[in-house]
N, C-alpha and C positions, 0 to 999 in steps of 0.2 A: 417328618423328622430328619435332622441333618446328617449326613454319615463323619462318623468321628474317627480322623485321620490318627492310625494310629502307626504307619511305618515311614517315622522320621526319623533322624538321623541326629547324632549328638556326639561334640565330644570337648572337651576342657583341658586349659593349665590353671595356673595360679591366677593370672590375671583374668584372661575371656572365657567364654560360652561361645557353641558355634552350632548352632542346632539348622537343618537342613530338611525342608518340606516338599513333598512332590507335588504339581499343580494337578495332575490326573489329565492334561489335555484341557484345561479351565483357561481362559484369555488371558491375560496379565489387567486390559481393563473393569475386567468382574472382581477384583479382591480388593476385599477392605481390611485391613489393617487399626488394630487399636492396642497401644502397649503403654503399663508404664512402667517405675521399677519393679515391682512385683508381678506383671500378670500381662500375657500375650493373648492378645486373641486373632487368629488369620480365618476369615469366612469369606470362601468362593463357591457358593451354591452348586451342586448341593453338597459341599463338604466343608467340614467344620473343623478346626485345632485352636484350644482353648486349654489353657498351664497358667495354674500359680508356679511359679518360679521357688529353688531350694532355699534362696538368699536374696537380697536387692540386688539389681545391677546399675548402673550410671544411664539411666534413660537419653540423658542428651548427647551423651558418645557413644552411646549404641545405632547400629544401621541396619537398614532391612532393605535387601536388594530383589529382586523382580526381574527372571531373565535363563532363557537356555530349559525354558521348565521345570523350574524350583524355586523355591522362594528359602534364601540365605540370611542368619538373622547372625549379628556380630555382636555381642554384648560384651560389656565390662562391668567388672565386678566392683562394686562398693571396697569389700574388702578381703585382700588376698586368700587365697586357700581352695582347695580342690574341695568340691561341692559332694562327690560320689551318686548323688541322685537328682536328677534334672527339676524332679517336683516338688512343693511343700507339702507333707505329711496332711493339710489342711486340701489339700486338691481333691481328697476323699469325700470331705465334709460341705455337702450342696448347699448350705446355708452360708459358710463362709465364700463359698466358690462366685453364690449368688452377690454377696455383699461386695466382694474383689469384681466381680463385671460390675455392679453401679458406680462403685467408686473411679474405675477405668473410663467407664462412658462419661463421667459429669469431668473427668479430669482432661479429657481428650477434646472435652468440648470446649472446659476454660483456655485448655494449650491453642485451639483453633481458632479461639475469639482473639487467643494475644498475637499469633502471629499474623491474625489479617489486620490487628492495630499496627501492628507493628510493618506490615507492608506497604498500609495507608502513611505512616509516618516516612517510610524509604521513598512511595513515590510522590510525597507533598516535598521533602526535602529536594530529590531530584529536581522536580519541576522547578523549584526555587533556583536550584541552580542553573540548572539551564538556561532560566530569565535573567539571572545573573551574568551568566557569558555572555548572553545574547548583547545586554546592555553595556559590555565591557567591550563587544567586537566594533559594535555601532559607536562607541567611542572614539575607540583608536581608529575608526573607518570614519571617523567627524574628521578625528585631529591630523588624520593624514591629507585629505582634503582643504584643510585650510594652511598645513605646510606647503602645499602644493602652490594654493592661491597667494600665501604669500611669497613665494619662489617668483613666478609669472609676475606678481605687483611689482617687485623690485629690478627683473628683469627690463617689464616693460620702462618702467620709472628711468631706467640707466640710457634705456635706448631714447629714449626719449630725450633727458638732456643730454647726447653725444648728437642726433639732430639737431639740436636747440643751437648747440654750440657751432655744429658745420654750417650752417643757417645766418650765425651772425660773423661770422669771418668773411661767410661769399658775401654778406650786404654790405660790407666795408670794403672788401676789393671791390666792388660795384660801383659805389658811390664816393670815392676819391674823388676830391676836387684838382680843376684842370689848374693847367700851371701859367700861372699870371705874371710869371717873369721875364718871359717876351718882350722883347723889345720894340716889336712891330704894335702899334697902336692898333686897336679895330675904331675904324671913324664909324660917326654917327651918322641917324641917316640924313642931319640937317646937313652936311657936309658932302651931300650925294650931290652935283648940280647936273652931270651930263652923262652919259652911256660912261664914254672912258673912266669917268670916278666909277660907276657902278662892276665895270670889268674890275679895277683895282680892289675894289673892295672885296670880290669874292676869290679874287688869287690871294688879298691876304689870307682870308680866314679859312682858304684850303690848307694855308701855310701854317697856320696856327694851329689847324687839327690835326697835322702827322703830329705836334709834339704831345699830345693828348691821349692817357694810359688806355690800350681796347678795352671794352667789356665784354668781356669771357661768358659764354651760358652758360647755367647752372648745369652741375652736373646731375646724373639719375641715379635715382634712388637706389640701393643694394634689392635685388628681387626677395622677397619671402616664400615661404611655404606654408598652404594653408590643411591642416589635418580634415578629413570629411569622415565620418562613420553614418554609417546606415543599419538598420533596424534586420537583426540578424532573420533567416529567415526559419520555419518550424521545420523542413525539409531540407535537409542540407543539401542542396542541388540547383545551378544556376538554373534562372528562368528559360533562357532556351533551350533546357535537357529536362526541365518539368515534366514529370509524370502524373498526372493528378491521380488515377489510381491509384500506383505506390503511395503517394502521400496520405491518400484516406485511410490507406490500410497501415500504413506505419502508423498515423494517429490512432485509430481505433485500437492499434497494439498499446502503444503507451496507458490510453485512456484505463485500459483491462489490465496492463500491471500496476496505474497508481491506485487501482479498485483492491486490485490482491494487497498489497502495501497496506493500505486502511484497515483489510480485513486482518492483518497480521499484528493483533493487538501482543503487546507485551505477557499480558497476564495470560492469557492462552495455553493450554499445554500443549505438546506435541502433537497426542491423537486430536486434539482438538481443531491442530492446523492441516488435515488427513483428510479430504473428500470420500474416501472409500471409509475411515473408519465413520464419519460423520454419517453417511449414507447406513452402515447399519446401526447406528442410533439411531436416524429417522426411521428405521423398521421400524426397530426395539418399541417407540414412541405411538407410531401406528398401530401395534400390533397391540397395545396396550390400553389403544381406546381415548392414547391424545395426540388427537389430531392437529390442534393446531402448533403444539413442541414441535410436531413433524416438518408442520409447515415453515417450521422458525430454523431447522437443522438444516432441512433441503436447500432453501434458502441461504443458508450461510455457506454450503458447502458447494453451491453455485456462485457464489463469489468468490470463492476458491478456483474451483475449475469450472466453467461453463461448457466442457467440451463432453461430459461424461452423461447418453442418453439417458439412463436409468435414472439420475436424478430427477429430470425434467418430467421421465413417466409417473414417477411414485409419489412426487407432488402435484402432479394432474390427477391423481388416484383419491388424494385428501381436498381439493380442492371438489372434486364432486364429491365426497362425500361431507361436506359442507353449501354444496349446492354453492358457488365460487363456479358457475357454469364456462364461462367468457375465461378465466385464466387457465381452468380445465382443457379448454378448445387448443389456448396459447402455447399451454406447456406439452399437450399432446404434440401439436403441431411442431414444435423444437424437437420433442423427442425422433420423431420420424425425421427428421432434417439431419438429425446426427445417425441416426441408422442406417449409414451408408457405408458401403454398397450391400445390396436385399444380398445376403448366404443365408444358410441354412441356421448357423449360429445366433442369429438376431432375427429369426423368424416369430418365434414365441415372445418378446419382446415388441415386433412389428404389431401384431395381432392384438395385443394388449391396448396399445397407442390408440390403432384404429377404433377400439370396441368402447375405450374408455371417451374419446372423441366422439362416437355417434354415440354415445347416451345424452351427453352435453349436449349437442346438438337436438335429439329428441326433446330433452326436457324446456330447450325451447321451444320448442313447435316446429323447427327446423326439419321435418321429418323428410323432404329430398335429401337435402345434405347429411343427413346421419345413415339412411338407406345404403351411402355412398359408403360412408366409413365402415358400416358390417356388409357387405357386397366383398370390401377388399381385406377382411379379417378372415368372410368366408372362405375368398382367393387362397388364403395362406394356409387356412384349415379347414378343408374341404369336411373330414372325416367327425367333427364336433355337433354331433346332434343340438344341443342347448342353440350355437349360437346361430344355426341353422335356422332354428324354431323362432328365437328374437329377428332374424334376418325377415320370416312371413310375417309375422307379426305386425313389424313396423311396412311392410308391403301390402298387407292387407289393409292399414289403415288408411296410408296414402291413396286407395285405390278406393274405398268406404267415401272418406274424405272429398276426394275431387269427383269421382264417378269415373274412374279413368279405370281401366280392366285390359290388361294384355292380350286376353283372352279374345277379345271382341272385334 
């Protein structure tokens, strides 16, 4: 039977109800909460508070807060006026009180149904949008792109005809014809008969060529500038100061916080984004005979923090007891990796690792390497008659087993 919470607190104006419950030391994630306008129910095992209300109050402006060890309930009244008794006269009557919790629970459930419609509709809407920005960015990251290219088109296009044009001015200065108004004949060469005509003929035409415009070379091209980009690098640190270490372990970091990111679902609540509170839900789940909830917590709450031993043991714990022998082995093995340095505080802890490892081990047939794991459980807990008895046990086998006897 539930104990029915009966020193709460109350008091009113015209308008609100402020009624005020003490949690008794009870978690804030054990209560559940169900209200509507007429009737409150707060149930945190093993305690109970359950009121028909004097009057309606505005269910959807009313608030119930969670915190400091009290649960605070802020109501508004339908309609103005001092109530003088917090109950309905009907709070007596179990037939009605029963009929006000069903009507409570079917309304609490259609309110639960509307507002996960209603969630599902906020995040199809969002998604919607977001695709919508996305395809608005990629737009304007087209159309800047092609202002770009056509900036560069018309650039080039300019320079090209200011070549085009310096190009055909040098081939006109180049190509001037010589000046044929000389007075000096050039004879032919049927007019060559002796050496002396041959001397004459080349002093004229030396004469002829001083009046002849030079041809100038061409001048050289104005130099450009060519941009070069290179493929940036995952380490920001030039190649002759490369550390490959550093760099594994910076990657391995990044890898493990875009792991946490993923795990950081929107719909999540707070205790839910908690490795320590997730870890005792995975008890809760264990202790209650599901195992594999357990293993679906641990799990989530190692994608959280992977550095936290006790995770890795207590899921090596459901893992044998699912006979999951090999990740038993796995997650024992982690757990002892993070249990450093051996103190006295993670000793009970260490022993657990070991003992739940050399079962795994056993139940494969493994029986040197399990020997090993209760040998250094024993180490830690000499004075534990049980695992003492398991430690000969699985000694005696191996020695059955092979014919091998210390003794001997």
């Amino acid at each position: 039977m539930p104990i029915i919470i009966k020193d709460f607190a109350w008091n009113e104006d015209d308008d609100t109800v402020n009624i005020v419950l003490p949690l008794k030391g009870v978690k804030p994630s054990k209560i559940s909460i169900v209200s509507t306008d007429e009737y409150i129910k707060v149930s945190f095992p093993p305690y109970l508070f359950e009121i028909v209300l004097h009057a309606a109050v505005d269910d959807d402006r009313s608030k119930a807060r969670v915190g400091n060890g009290i649960v605070q309930f802020s109501l508004f009244k339908q309609t103005k006026g001092l109530w003088t008794h917090l109950t309905s006269p009907m709070f007596d009557d179990k037939a009605q009180l029963t009929q006000r919790r069903e009507e409570a629970l079917i309304f609490e459930q259609k309110r639960s149904e509307r507002h996960a419609k209603e969630k599902a509709v906020r995040k199809q809407e969002e998604k919607r949008f977001a695709v919508q920005k996305q395809m608005q960015l990629e737009q304007e990251e087209r159309e800047r792109i092609e202002a770009v290219k056509e900036q560069e088109r018309i650039a080039a296009t300019q320079a090209l005809e200011v070549m085009r044009i310096r190009d055909a001015e040098r081939y006109h200065s180049v190509a001037e014809p010589l000046d044929h108004t000389s007075k000096t004949p050039t004879p032919s060469s049927d007019s060559i008969s002796n050496p002396c005509d041959m001397k004459r003929v080349s002093a004229a035409v030396m004469q002829k060529s001083k009046g002849a415009p030079r041809v100038t070379e061409a001048s050289v091209r104005p130099a450009g500038t060519i941009s070069v980009t290179f493929s940036p690098r995952v380490f920001p640190t030039p190649t002759r100061e490369s550390q490959t270490p550093l760099e594994e372990e910076w990657l391995k970091k990044q890898v493990e916080a875009r792991k946490r990111i993923e795990a950081d679902d929107m719909d999540l609540t707070e205790e839910e984004r908690d490795p320590v509170w997730l870890k005792e839900k995975g008890d809760s789940f264990f202790t209650q005979g599901n195992v594999e909830g357990a293993i679906s917590v641990y799990s989530h709450a190692i994608r959280l923090n992977a550095k936290l031993p006790a995770l890795f043991s207590n899921r090596a714990a459901c893992h044998l007891l699912v006979r999951n022998f090999h990740k038993c082995i796995e997650d024992s093995s982690k757990a002892l990796e993070l249990l450093v340095p051996p103190v006295e505080g993670n000793r009970e802890a260490r022993v657990k690792a070991h003992v739940r490892r050399g079962t795994a081990f056993c139940e494969l047939q493994l029986y040197p390497e399990g020997l090993m794991d209760y040998d250094a459980a024993l180490s830690l807990k000499p004075d534990d008659s049980e695992l003492r008895a398991d430690t000969s046990r699985i000694r005696s086998h191996i020695e059955t087993s092979t014919g091998y006897n210390d003794n001997s």
